[in-house]
Every structure is written in C-alpha cells, then in structure tokens.
C-alpha positions in Angstrom: -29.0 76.0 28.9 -29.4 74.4 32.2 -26.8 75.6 34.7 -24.3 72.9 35.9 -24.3 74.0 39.5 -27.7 73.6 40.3 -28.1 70.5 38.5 -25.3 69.4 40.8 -27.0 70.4 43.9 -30.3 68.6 43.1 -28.1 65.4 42.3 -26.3 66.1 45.8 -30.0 66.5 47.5 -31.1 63.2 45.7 -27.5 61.6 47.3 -27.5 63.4 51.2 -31.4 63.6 51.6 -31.8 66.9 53.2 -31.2 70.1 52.2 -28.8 71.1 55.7 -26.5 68.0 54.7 -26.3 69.5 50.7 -25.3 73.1 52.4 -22.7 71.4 55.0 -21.2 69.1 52.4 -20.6 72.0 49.7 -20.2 74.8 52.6 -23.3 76.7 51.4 -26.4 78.4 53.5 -28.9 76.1 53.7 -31.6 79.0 52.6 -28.9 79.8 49.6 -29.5 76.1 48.1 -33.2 76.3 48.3 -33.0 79.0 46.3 -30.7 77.7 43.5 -32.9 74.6 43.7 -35.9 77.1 43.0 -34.2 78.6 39.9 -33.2 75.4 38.4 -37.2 74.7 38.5 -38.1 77.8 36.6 -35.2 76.8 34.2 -36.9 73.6 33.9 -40.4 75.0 33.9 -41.7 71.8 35.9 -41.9 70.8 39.7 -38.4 69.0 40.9 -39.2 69.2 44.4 -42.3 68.2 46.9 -42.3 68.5 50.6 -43.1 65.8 52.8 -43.0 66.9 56.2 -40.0 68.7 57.1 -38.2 66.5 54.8 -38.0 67.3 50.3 -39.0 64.8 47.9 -37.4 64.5 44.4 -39.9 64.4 41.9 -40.1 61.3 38.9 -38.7 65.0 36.3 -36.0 65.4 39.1 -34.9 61.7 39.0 -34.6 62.6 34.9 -32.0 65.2 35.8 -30.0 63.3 38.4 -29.5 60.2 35.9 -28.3 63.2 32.8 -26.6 64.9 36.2 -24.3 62.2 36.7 -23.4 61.3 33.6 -22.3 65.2 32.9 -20.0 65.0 36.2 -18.2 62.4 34.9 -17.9 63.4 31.5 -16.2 66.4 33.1 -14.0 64.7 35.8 -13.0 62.1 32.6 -12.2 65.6 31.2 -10.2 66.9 33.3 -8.4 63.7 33.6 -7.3 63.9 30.2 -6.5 67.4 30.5 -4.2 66.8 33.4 -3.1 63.8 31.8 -1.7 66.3 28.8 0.7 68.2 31.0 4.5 67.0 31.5 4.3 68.0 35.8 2.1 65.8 38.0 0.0 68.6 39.9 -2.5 68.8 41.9 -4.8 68.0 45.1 -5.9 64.1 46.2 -8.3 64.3 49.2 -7.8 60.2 50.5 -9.9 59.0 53.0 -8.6 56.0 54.9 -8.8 54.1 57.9 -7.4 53.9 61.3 -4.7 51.0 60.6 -3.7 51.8 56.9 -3.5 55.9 58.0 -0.8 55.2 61.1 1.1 51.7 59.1 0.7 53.3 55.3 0.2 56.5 54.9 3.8 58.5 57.0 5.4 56.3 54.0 3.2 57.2 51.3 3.4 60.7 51.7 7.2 61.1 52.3 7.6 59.1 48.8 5.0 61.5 47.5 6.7 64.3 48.6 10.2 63.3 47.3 8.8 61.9 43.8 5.5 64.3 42.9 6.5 67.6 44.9 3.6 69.9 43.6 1.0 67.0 44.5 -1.3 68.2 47.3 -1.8 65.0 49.6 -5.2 65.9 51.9 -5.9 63.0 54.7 -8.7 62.6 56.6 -9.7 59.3 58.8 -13.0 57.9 57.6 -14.7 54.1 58.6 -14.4 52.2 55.0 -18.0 52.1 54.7 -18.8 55.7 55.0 -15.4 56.3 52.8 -16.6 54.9 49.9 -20.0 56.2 49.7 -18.2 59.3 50.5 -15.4 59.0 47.5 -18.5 58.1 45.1 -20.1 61.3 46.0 -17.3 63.2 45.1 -15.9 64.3 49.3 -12.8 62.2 48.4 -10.9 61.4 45.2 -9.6 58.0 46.4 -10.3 55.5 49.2 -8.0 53.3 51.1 -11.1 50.9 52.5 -11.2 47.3 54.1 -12.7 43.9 53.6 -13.0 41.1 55.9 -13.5 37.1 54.9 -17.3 36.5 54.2 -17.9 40.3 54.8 -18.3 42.2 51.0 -17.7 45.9 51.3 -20.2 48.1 49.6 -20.3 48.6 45.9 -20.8 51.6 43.6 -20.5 51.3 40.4 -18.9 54.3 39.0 -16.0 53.0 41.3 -13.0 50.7 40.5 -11.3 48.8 43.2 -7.7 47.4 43.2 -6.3 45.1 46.0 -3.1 46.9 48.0 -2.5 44.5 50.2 -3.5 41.5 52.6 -2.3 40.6 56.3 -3.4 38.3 58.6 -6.0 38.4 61.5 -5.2 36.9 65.0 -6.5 36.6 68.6 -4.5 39.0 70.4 -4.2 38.3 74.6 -2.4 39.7 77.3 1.6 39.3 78.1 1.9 35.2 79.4 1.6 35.4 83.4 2.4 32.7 85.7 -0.6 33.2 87.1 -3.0 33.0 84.9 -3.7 29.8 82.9 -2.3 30.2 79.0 -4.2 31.1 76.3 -3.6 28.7 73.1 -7.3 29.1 71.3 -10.0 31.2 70.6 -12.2 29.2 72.5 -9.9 29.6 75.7 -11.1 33.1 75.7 -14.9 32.7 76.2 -14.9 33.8 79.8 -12.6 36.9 79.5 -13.5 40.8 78.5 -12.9 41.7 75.1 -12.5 44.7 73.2 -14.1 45.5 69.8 -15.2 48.3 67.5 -18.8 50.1 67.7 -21.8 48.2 66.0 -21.8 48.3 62.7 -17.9 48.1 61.7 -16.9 45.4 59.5 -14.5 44.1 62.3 -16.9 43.7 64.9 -19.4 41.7 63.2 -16.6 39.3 61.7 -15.1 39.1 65.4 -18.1 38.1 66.8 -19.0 35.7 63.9 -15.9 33.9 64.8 -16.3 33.8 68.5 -19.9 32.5 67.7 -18.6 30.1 65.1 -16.1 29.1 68.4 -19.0 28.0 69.9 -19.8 31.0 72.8 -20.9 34.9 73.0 -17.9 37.2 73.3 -18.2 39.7 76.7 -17.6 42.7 74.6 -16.9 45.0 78.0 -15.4 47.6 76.1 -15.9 49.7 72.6 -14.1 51.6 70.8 -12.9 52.8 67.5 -9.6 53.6 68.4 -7.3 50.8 67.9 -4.3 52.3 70.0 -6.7 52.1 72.5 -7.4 48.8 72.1 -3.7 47.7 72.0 -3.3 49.4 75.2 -6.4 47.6 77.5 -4.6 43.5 75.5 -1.5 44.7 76.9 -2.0 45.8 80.0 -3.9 42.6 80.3 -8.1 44.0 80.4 -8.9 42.3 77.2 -8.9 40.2 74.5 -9.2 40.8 70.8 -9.5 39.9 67.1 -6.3 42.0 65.7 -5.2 42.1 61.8 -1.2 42.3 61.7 -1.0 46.3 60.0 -2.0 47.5 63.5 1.2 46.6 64.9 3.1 48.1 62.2 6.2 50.4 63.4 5.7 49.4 67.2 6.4 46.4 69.2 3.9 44.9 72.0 3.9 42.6 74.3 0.6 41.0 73.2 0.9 37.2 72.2 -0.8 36.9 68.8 -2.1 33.6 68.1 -3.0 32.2 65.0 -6.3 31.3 63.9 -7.7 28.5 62.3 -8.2 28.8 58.6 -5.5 31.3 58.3 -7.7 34.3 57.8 -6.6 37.3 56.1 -8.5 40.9 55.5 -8.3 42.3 52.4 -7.0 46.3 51.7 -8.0 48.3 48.6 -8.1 51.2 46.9 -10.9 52.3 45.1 -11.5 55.8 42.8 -14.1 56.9 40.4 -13.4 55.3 37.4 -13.9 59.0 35.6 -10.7 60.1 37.3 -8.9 56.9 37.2 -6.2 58.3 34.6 -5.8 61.7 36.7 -1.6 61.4 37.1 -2.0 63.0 40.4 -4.3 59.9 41.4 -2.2 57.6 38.9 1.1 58.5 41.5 -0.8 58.6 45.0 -1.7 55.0 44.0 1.6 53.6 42.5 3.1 55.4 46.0 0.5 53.6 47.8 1.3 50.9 46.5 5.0 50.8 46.6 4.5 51.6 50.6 2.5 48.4 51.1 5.4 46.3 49.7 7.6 47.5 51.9 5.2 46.5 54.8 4.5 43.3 53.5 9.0 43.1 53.5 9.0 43.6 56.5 9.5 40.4 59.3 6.3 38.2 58.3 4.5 41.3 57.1 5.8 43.9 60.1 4.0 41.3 63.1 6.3 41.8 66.3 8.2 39.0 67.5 9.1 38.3 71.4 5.8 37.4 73.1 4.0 37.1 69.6 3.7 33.7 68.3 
C-alpha cells in the first residue's frame, strides 16, 4: 500500500519544482522530504526522481503517480465534503486569499456576517495577486479565492476549479482635485503628458491600463509603481498622478479625485473560485453565500459605493 503522504509530496514537487519550495509550503526540512521522496521509491521499486543540476527531475513512472495522486486528493477532499456536509453545525477553517480592493471593500463585511451567522467557522485571510491566488487555491494553500478579471484580459484557468461571478464595477480615469490653475482634465487622452501611477509588471491592471492609454493613442509616463492601491489614491489626490481606478477601491472612503468615465463603459469582473472537490463543504457553501450577500450591499450602495463631490 503506497503511503498517501509521500505520494502527496512528489505531486507537490511536480507542482512547486524544487524540493526547498515542497518543505516551505508544507513547513517540512527540506533534507526530511528527500527522504520521504526516497522511501516512496523503494515502495515503488522504480526510479521517480533524476537530478539535473541542482535542480530534480520527475521521471515519465513519477508523472504515473501524480496523475493517480491527484485524483486520490480529491476523492478525499470530495470526502470530507460530504462528511461535513452530514453534520447539523457549519464548522470549520476557510483559508481565502484575495486581493487588495475586494480585502479592504469586501471582506470587514463578510466576516462580521460570518461571525454573527456561522460562529464556529474559522475565516483565515491573507492578501495574494489573483494570479498567484489561484494557482495557489488549486494547489491546495487556500480553499477559496476571491480573484479578478479585466475586459480582454482572461484570468488563468485550472480545471479542478469552478468559478462564480461576485460582482462587477466600473473602471475610470482617476485625476487630481480640479485647480484653477491647471487646465481640466475631460479624457484619457488629455492625460498623455502627466505622471501616472500603476501596478508592478505583470498585474492584470497594468497591462489593461496601458492597453487603453495605447489604444488612446500615446505611451503612459508610468513615474511611479506600486502595488498598494491606498498608495496610489494618495499621490491622484494630492495631485502627482494619474490613474486607471475600478470603483471598489473607493469603497467606505470619500476622495477628492474626479473620476471620469471612460468610453465603452468598461467594467472588471470579481469571482470566486474553489476546487470543485470541496465545492459542497458548508463551511465554504456559507463563506461564499456571505460573500456574496456582502457584494450586494456594495453594489446598493450610491452607484455601486463611487464617491460623489469632485467625482463625476
């Protein structure tokens, strides 16, 4: 009888690609899962692993056991499900990662209304990009994702996970407060000389932002970077930059931004998305219908929680 464990880690080797990241991820010695790795090849009686440099190499009879690997992990989270589903108290731990935006406009209301509603449900938060979220979730760090998608930009797919829209809200051009003394700002394309703010290479959001400006017809002066949206609130409103803004990050504070429309009306899209194994879990069942309820009450709000004032 092969042991469970190990057939986990050589799945989680074949996933994270080094043996250090298999030993951070599951909070083992990185000498302790070489040696688990080693028994599951005497188990086996043939070679799983080959070194290639510093690096391991899963051989074709390892690929066999990742494929059977995968299949036994979610035979045993749909399991588990079931088992949980049996009881008459939702219990239990949901580890959610989410973004910046959706953490500070979705998730103070979600877990009041969790803790009010499913008491002995363990909500754990931690802030991931969306991209790195849901590989994460389908590797089994998280148990659901709260993730992003912007027009014309498909977030990645796995197919052991579901995905259900939450919610949508708009994108706009976010600028400074008006000024008397400095020309107004009514277009996207009125912005091609000024400093702009965006996130790091590689984010969803930048590359849509600078597909619009592009698509405006000029090259955005991205002067400043940086994941941290408060932070990017701050330099638009104390007049250092310019940006592409969807409404959620203004949620529960106002500004003194203008936020101008955009042609086309776009809007990004929010979702969750779990492994379908655990999709029935009731702990995972009420995190989402919480989730869920907390984005209506968002999109209640005045034109989906977008400040007024300044903003147009």
């Amino acid at each position: 009888m092969l042991d469970v464990r190990r057939l986990r880690l050589l799945r989680e080797l074949k996933i994270r690609g080094t043996l250090a990241e298999v030993a951070d991820a599951l909070q083992y010695s990185p000498s302790s899962v070489s040696q688990q790795l080693a028994l599951l090849e005497k188990e086996v009686g043939v070679e799983l692993l080959r070194k290639t440099g510093r690096r391991v190499q899963l051989t074709p009879q390892a690929e066999v056991l990742v494929a059977h690997t995968a299949q036994l992990l979610e035979t045993m989270e749909q399991a588990e499900a079931d088992l949980a589903a049996s009881l008459t108290t939702v219990t239990g731990t949901v580890r959610i990662a989410v973004f910046q935006s959706a953490a500070l406009a979705l998730m103070p209301d979600t877990l009041t209304r969790m803790g009010a509603a499913y008491p002995e449900v363990r909500i754990e938060m931690i802030q991931r990009e969306p991209e790195t979220a849901l590989h994460e979730t389908w590797a089994r760090d998280f148990d659901l994702v709260i993730a992003e998608q912007y027009p014309g930009h498909a977030a990645p797919r796995y197919p052991e996970l579901d995905r259900i829209k939450l919610t949508t809200d708009a994108i706009r051009l976010a600028v400074p407060p008006r000024s008397p003394d400095q020309p107004p700002i009514t277009s996207l394309e009125d912005t091609a000389e000024l400093p702009w703010v965006m996130e790091p290479r590689g984010a969803a959001s930048r590359h849509w932002a600078e597909q619009a400006c592009r698509s405006a017809g000029f090259e955005p002066d991205v002067r400043f970077e940086t994941a941290d949206l408060q932070a990017q609130m701050r330099l638009i409103e104390s007049g250092n930059a310019v940006a592409l803004m969807p409404d959620l990050v203004w949620i529960g504070r106002g500004t003194t931004a203008q936020l101008l429309d955009l042609p086309g009306n776009p809007h990004r899209t929010i979702f969750t998305s779990v492994r379908r194994s655990s999709v029935q879990r009731p702990a995972i069942l009420a995190a989402r219908e919480t989730l869920a309820a907390a984005a209506a009450s968002v999109a209640q709000t005045d034109d989906g929680g977008v400040p007024t004032g300044d903003a147009s």
